[in-house]
C-alpha positions as CSV (number, residue, x, y, z in Angstrom):
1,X,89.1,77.0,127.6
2,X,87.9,73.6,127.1
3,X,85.8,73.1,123.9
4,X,82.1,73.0,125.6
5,X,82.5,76.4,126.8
6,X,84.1,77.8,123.7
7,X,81.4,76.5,121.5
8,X,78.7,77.9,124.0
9,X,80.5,81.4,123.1
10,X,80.5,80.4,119.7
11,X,77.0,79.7,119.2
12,X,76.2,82.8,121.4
13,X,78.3,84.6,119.1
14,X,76.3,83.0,115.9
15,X,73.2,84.3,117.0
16,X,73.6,87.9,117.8
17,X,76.0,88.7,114.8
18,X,73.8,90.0,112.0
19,X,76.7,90.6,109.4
20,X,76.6,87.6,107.5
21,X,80.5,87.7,106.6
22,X,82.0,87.6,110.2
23,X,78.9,85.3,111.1
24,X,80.2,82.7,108.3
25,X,83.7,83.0,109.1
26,X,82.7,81.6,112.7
27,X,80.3,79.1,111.4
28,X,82.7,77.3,108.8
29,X,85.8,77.2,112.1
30,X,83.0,75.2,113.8
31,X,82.4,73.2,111.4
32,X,85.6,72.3,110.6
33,X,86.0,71.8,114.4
34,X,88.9,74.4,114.7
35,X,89.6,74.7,117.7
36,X,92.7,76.4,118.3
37,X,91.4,79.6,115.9
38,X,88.2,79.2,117.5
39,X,89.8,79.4,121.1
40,X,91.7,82.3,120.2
41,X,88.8,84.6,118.8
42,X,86.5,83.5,122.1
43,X,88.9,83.2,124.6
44,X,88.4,86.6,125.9
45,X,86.0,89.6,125.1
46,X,88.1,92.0,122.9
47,X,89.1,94.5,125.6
48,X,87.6,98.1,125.4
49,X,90.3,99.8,127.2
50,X,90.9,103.5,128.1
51,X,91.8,104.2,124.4
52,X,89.5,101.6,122.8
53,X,89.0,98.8,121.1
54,X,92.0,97.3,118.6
55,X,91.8,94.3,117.2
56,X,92.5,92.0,114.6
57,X,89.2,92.1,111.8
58,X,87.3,88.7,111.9
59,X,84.1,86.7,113.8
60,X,84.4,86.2,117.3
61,X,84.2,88.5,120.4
62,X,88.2,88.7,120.1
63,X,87.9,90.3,117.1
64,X,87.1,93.7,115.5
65,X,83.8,92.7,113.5
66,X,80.0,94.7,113.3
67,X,78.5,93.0,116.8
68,X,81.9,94.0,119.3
69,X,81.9,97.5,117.8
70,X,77.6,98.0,118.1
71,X,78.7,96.9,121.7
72,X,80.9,99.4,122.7
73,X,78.7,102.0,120.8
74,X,75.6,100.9,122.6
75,X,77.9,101.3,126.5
76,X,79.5,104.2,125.3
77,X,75.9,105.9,124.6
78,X,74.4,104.2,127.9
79,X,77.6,106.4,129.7
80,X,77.1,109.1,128.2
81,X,72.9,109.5,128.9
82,X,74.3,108.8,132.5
83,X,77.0,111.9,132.7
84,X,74.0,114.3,131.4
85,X,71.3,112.9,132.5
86,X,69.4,116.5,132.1
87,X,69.7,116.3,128.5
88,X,69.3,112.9,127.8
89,X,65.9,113.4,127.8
90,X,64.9,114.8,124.5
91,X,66.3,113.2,121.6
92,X,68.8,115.3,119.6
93,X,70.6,117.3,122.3
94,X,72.7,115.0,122.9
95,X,75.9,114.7,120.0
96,X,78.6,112.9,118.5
97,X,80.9,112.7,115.7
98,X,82.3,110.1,113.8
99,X,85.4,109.7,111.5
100,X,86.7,106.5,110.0
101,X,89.8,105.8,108.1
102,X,90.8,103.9,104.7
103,X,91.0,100.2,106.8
104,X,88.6,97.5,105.6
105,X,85.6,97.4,107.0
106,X,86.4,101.3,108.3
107,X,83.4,102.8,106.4
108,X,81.0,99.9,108.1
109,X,82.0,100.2,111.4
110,X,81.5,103.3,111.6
111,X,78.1,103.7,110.3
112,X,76.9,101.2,112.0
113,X,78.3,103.4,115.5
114,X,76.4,106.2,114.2
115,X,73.3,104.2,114.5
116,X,73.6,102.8,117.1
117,X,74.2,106.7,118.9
118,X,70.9,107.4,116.5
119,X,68.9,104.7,118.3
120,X,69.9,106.0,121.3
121,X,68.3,109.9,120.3
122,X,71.9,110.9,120.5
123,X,72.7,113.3,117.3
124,X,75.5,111.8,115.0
125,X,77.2,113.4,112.6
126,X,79.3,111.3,110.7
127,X,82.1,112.3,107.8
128,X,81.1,111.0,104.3
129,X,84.2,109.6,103.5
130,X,87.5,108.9,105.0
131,X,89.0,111.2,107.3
132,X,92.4,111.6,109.6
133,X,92.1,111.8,113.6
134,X,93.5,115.2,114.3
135,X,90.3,116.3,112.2
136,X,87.7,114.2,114.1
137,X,89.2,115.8,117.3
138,X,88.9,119.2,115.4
139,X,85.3,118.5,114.6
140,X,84.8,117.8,118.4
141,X,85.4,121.1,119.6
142,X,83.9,122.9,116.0
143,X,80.5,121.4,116.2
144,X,80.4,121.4,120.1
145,X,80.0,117.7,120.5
146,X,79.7,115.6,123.9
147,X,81.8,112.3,122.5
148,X,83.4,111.0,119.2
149,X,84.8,108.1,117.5
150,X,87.4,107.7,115.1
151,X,87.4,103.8,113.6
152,X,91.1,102.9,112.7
153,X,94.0,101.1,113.7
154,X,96.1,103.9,113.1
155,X,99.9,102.3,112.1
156,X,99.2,98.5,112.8
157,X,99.4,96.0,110.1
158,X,96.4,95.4,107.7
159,X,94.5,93.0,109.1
160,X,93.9,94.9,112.3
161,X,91.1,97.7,113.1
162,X,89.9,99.8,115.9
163,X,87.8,102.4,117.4
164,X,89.1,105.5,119.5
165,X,86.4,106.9,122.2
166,X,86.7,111.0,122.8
167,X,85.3,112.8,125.3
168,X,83.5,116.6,124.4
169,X,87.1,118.6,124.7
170,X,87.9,116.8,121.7
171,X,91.1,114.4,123.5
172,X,90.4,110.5,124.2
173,X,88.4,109.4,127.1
174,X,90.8,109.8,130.4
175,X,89.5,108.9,134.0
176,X,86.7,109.0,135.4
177,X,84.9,108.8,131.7
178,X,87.3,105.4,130.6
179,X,86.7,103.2,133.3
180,X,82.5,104.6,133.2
181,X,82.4,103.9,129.6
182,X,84.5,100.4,130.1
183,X,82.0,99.5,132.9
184,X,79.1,100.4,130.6
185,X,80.3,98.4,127.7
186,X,81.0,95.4,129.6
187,X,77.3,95.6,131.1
188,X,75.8,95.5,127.2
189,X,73.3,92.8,126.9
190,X,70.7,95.0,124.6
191,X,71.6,96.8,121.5
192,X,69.3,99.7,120.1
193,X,69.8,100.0,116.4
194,X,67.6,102.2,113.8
195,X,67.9,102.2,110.3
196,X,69.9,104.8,108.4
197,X,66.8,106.6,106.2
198,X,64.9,106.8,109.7
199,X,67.9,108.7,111.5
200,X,68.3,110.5,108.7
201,X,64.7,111.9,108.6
202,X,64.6,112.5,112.3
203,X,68.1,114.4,112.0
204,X,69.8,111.8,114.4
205,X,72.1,111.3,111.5
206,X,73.9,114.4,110.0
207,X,76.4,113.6,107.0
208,X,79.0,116.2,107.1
209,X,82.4,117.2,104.7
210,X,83.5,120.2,103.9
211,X,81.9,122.3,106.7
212,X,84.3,121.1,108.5
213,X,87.5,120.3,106.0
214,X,87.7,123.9,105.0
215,X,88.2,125.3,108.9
216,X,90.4,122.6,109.8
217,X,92.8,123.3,106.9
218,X,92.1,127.1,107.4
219,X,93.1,126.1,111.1
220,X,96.2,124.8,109.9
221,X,97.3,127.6,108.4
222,X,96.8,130.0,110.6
223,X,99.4,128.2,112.5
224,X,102.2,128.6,110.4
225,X,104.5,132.0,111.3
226,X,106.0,133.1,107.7
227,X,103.6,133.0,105.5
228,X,105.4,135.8,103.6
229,X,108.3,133.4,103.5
230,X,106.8,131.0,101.6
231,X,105.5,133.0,99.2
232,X,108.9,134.2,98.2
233,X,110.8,131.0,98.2
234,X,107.9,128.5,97.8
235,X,109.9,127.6,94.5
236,X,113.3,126.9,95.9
237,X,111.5,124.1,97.9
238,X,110.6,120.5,96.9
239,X,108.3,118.4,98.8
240,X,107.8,114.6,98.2
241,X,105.2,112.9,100.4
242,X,103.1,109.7,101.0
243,X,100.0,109.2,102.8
244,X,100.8,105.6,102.9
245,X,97.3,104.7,101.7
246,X,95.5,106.4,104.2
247,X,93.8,109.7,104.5
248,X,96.4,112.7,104.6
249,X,96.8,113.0,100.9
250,X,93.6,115.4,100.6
251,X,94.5,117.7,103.3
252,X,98.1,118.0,103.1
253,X,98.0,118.3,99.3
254,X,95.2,121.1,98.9
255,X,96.9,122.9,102.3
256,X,100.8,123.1,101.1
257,X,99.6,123.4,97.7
258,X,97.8,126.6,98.4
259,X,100.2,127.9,100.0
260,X,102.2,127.9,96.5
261,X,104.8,125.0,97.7
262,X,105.3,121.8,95.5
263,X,104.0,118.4,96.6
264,X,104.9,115.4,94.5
265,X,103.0,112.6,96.3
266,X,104.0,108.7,95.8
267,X,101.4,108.2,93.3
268,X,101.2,104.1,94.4
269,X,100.1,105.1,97.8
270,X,97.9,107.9,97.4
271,X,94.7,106.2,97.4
272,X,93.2,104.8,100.7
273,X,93.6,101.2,100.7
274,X,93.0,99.3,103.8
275,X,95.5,96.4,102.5
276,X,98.4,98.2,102.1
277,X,99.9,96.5,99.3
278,X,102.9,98.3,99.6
279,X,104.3,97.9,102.9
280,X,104.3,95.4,106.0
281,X,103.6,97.9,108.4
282,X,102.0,101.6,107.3
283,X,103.9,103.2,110.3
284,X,106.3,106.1,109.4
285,X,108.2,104.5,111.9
286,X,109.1,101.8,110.0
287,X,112.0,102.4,107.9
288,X,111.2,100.1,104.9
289,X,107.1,102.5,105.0
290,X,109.7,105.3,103.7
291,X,111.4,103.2,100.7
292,X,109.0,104.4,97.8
293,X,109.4,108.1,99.2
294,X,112.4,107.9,99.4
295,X,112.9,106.6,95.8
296,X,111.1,109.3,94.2
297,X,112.9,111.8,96.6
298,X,115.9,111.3,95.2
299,X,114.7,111.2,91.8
300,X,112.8,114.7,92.2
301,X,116.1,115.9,94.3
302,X,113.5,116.7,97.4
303,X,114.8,118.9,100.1
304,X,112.3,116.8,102.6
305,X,110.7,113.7,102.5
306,X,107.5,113.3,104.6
307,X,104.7,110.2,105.6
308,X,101.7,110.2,107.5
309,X,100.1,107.1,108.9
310,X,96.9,105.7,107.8
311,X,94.8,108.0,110.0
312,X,97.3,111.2,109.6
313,X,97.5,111.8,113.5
314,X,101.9,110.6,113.1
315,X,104.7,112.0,110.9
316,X,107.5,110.9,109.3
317,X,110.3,112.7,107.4
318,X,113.5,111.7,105.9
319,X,116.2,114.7,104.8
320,X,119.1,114.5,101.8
321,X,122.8,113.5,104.3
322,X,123.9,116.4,101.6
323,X,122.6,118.2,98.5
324,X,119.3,116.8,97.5
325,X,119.0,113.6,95.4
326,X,121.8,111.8,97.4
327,X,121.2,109.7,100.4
328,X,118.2,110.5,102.7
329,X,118.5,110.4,106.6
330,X,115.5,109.3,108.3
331,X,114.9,111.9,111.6
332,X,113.1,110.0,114.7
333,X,110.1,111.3,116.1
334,X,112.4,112.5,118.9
335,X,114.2,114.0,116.9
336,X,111.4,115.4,114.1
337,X,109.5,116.9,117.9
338,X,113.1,118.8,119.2
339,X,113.3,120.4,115.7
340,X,109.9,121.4,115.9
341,X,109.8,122.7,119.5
342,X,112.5,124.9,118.5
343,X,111.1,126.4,115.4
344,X,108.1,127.3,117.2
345,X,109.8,128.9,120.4
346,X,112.2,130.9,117.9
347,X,109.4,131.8,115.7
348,X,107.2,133.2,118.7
349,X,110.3,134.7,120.2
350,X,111.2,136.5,116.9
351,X,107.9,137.3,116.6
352,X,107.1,138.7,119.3
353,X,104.2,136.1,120.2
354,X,106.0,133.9,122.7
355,X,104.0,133.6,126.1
356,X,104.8,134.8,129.3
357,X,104.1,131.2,130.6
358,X,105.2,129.2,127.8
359,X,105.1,125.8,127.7
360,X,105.2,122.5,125.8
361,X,104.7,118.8,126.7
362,X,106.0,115.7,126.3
363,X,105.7,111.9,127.5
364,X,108.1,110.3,130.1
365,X,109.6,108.2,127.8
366,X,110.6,111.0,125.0
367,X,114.4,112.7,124.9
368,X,115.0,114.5,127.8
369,X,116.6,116.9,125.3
370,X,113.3,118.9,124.7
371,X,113.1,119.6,128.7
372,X,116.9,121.2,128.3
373,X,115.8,122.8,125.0
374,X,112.9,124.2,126.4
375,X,114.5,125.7,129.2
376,X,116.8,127.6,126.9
377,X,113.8,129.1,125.8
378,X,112.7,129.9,129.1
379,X,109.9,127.8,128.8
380,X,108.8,124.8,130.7
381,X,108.5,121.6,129.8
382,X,105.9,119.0,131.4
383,X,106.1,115.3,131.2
384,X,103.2,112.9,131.2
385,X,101.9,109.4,130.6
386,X,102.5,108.0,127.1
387,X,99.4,108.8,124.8
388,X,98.2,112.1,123.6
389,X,95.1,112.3,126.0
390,X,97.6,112.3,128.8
391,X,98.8,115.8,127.1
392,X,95.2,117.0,126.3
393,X,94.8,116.9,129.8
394,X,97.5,118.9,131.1
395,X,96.5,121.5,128.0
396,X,93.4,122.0,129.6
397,X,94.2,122.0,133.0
398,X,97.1,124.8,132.5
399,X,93.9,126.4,130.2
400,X,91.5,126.4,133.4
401,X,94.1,127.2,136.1
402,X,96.0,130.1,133.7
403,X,99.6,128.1,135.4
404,X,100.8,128.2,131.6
405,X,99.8,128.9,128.2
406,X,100.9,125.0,126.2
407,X,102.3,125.8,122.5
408,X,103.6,122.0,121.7
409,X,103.0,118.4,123.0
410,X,105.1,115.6,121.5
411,X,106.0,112.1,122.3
412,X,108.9,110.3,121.1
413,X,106.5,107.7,118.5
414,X,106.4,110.3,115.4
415,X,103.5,112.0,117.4
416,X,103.4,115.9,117.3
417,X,100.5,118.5,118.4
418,X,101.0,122.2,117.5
419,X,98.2,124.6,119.1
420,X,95.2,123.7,120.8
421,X,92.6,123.8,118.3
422,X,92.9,119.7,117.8
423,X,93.7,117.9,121.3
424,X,95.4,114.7,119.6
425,X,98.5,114.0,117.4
426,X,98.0,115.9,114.3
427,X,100.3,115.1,110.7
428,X,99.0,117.2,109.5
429,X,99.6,120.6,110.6
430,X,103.2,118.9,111.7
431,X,103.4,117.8,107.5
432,X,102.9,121.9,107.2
433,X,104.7,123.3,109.9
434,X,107.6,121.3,108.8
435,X,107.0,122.8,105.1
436,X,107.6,125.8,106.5
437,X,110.4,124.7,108.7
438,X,112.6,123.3,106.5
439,X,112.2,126.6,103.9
440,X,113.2,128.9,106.9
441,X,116.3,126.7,107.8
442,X,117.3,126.3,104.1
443,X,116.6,130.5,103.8
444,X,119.1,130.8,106.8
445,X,121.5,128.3,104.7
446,X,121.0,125.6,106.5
447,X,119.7,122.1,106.5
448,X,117.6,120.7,108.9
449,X,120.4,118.1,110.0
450,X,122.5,121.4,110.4
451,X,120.1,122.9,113.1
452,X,120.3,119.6,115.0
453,X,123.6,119.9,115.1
454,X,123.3,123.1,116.1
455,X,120.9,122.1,118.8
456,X,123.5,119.5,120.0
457,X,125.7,122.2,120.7
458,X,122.9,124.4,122.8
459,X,121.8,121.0,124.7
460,X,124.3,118.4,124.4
461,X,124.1,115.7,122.3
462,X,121.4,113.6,123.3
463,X,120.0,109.8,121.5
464,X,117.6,107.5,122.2
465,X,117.0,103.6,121.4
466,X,113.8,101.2,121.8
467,X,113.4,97.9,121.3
468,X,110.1,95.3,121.5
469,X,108.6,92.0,121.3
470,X,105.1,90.9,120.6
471,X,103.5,88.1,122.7
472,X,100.6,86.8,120.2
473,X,97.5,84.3,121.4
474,X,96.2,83.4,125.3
475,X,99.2,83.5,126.9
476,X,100.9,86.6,125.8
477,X,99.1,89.0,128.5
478,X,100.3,86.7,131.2
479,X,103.9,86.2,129.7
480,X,104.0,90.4,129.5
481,X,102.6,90.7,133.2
482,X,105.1,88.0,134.9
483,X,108.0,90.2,132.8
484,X,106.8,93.5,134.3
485,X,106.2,91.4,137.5
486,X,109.8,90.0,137.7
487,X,111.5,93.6,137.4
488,X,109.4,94.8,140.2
489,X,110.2,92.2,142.7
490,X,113.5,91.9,141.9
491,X,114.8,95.4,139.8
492,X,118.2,95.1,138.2
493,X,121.2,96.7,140.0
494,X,122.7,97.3,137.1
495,X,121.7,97.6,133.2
496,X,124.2,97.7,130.5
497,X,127.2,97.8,133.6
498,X,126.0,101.3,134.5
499,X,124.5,100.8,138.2
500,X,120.7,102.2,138.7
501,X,120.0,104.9,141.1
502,X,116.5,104.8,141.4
503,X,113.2,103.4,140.4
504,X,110.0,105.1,139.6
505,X,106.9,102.5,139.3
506,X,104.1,104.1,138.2
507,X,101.7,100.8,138.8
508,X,100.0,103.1,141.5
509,X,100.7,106.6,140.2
510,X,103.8,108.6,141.2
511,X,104.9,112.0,141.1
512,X,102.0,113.7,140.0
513,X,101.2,111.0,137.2
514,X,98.4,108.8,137.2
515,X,98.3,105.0,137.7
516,X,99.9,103.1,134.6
517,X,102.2,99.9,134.0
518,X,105.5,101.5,133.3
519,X,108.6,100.9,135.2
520,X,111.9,103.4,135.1
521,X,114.8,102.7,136.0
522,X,117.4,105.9,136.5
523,X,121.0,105.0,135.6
524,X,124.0,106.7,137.9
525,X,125.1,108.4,134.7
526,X,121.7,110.1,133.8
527,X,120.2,107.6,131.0
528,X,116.6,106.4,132.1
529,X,115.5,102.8,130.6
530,X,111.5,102.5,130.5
531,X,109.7,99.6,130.6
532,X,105.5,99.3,129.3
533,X,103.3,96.9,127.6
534,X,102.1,98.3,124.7
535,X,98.3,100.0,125.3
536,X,97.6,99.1,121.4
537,X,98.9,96.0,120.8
538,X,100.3,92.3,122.3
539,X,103.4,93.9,122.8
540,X,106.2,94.8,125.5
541,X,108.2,98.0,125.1
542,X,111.4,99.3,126.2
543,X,112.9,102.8,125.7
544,X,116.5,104.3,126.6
545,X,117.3,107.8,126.4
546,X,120.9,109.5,127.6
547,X,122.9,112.3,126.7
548,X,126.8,112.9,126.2
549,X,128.5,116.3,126.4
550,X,130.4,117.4,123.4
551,X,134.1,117.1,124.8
552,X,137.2,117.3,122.4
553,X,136.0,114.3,120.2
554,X,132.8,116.2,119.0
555,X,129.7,114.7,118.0
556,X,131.2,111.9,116.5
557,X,132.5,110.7,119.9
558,X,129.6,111.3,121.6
559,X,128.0,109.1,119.2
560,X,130.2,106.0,119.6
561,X,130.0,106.5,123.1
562,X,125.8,106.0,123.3
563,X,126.3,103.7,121.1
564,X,128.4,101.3,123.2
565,X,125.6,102.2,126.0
566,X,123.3,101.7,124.2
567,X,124.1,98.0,122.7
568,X,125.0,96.6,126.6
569,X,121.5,98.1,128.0
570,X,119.6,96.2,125.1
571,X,121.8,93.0,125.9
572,X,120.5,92.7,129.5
573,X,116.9,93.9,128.5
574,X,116.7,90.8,125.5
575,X,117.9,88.7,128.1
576,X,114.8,89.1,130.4
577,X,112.2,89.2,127.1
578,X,113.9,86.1,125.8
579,X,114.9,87.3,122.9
């Protein structure tokens, strides 16, 4: 952009922001006549997407500030009058919900939604403090409301923030709704607002808490299977956990707590705190968010170590190699999902509760393990787009159709959904089913790295690797598109040496799944590589998954032998990233 037209945006900017912090930020770039910061927060609108917004916090329609998100509030609640027109009439019949997380400016974003929907005579209840996602889909489907919003960034780093748009099942927005809602929001060129005291007398704003706290952690529990278990061996148990500064401390501390097991949580990140002043990146992902936990795990002698994210929809966990207070092994969400799937098809099976039709789900780009495991179960096992709304969706479907009754969804990024009460990633009731979990293994005398093993055995010994690389400023998107671009014109015949068999591009939709920018290539010898730009951030990602049998040289061999795989597939993929 040349600088005329970015300081027409500018100035355009200046005069609709009403928040005087992100409307001085902008003002002292232009007077300083920064241009290059200036170009970067106008350059483009920040992009509502099908999940969203996500952005970094600051002035500018790049950014996540008060104006972008009253924006997408006011198109999101223009949509929604549309899709019911019948009861958009009378003020009030309409609802929403809204949740926000510990991030800064969290608490004023989402406020400021809630009036907006007020404005708009649609009823908004909104949470009075800090609250994880897997509850705000909860509250969806417990107070019978048409949309919600949850503000947060979920794992990104602290200067970013966001805004998730649900639909009335309680999941994210999926199509037709996304691109309705996008439409709408990109059409915003008036913005209703009322003040709070006003919505709040005319009952267009409801504050809400523990009317909804206590049955989602009642929810939770009525999940678990051995709840005469715990209360026997609760003691032999030790828990250490960190929210990360975000907002699973409250829930998974009063829920495991009652149920008489001990929690030790990292008392430097129990408190929400949208800087994060103790890790880069609050992702349980990460291996360094896991370092403080870790710590006090060995010092307590924990049996597990667990971490949610800032907005408690992923889990982490990290298990003694041995006895407890040696050294910990952190378990990958692929792996943390198989252990799980397991335990609950077991559980039902010994319990006599296991479906005729059971089923779980799980994205294209997690282990292909949990298809073999499930199947051993005599269960199915569905695959869909990356993103937990894409599992919502086939949980309701197979709820309208009766084709299968869905006990699990899971994706390979630490996301896990147990039951159908919440339609999103929920660490929560993962932090408690894996309570309960780990005390039934270590009851059978075993360790959770023992089941795996075990599970190796059943299904093979299966591993996965990923590997990404951000493109920052103007020119990532088009440096991420000509990548995705180049392997579609001219796909590799071979990656790491091993020749590929097929391709599946999904750019169009294939095989049952909806459209999406994810490339696959299928290697002669089974392993899949996936290729996707990040929905959530200027990133491109790459996933591997194969599997090796268990021949004479055990698991060790099988290890070396993905390893090797593994470290030529990620050669020729950094050779196409540049990296």
């Amino acid at each position: 952009m040349d600088k005329a037209a970015v300081t027409e945006r500018v100035k355009d900017y200046i005069s609709r922001e009403k928040d005087p912090a992100f409307r001085k930020e902008v003002e002292e770039l232009l007077a300083q006549e920064n241009f290059t910061e200036l170009e970067d927060r106008f350059y483009q609108n920040l992009e509502f997407g099908t999940g969203g917004l996500r952005g970094i916090i600051g002035g500018g329609y790049n950014r996540m500030n008060s104006l972008v998100v009253k924006s997408a509030t006011q198109g999101l609640a223009t949509y929604l009058k549309k899709a019911f027109p019948d009861r958009a009439q009378k003020a009030g019949e309409l609802s929403a919900v809204i949740a926000y997380d510990s991030r800064r400016y969290s608490a004023e974003f989402a406020e400021a939604a809630a009036l907006i929907f007020a404005a708009n005579g649609i009823k908004c209840y909104l949470f009075t403090g800090m609250r994880p996602t897997p509850e705000l889909s909860f509250a969806i489907r417990k107070l019978g409301c048409d949309t919600g919003i949850v503000v947060t960034a979920s794992h990104n780093p602290p200067q970013y923030n966001g805004y998730k748009a649900y639909w009335g099942g309680g999941a994210q927005v999926i199509p037709p709704h996304d691109k309705g809602i996008i439409e709408e929001v990109n059409q915003v060129s008036e913005i209703k607002e009322m003040e709070k005291q006003e919505a709040l007398s005319k009952g267009l704003l409801v504050m809400i808490d523990k009317e909804i706290d206590e049955p989602y952690q009642e929810m939770v529990g009525k999940l678990l299977f051995r709840p005469q278990l715990i209360k026997d061996k609760a003691a032999e148990v030790k828990i250490v956990y960190t929210p990360l500064h975000g907002t699973g401390a409250m829930h998974v501390e009063q829920i495991l707590t009652k149920l008489g097991l001990k929690v030790i949580t990292v008392s430097e990140q129990r408190e929400g705190d949208g800087n994060f002043p103790t890790v880069d990146f609050p992702n349980p992902e990460e291996a360094a968010a896991l370092d403080l936990a870790i710590k006090l795990g060995k010092k307590e002698k924990a049996d597990v170590v667990m971490a949610t994210d800032p907005d408690a929809d992923r889990f982490g966990i990290a298990v003694p190699a041995g006895e407890p207070g040696g050294d910990y092994v952190l378990v990958t969400g692929n792996q943390i999902g198989t252990l799980l799937a397991d335990y609950l098809f077991l559980s039902m099976k010994e319990t006599g509760t296991l479906p005729a039709k059971a089923a779980m789900v799980n994205s294209i780009v997690t282990t292909g393990m949990q298809k073999k495991l499930a199947e051993h179960y005599g269960a199915a096992c569905f695959e869909c787009l990356t993103g937990f709304k894409w599992i919502a969706d086939i949980v309701a479907r197979c709820e309208k159709d009766g084709s299968a009754q869905v006990v699990f969804g899971t994706e390979e990024s630490y996301g896990y959904c147990i039951g159908t009460e919440v339609r999103d990633k929920d660490g929560i009731s993962a932090a408690a089913m894996c309570a309960e979990m780990t005390l039934y293994w270590r009851s059978q005398g075993k360790s959770l790295l023992d089941r795996l093993d075990e599970l190796y055995q059943i299904c093979g010994y299966w591993e996965e690797t990923g590997i990404s690389k951000y493109f920052q400023g103007p020119e990532g998107p088009a440096i991420m598109k000509g990548i995705m671009e180049s392997y579609r014109s001219g796909p590799p015949a071979t990656l790491g040496g091993i020749p590929v068999q097929r391709v599946r591009d999904i750019k169009n939709g294939a095989e049952g799944l909806p459209p999406s920018d994810v490339l696959q290539f299928f290697l002669e010898d089974g392993t899949v590589v996936s290729a996707r730009p990040s929905g959530t951030e200027p990133k491109i990602k790459f996933y591997a998954t194969s599997s090796s049998p268990l021949g004479q040289g055990g698991l060790g061999a099988a290890k070396a032998e993905l390893g090797r795989k593994f470290k030529a597939i990620e050669e020729d993929l950094r050779k196409v990233i540049g990296d």
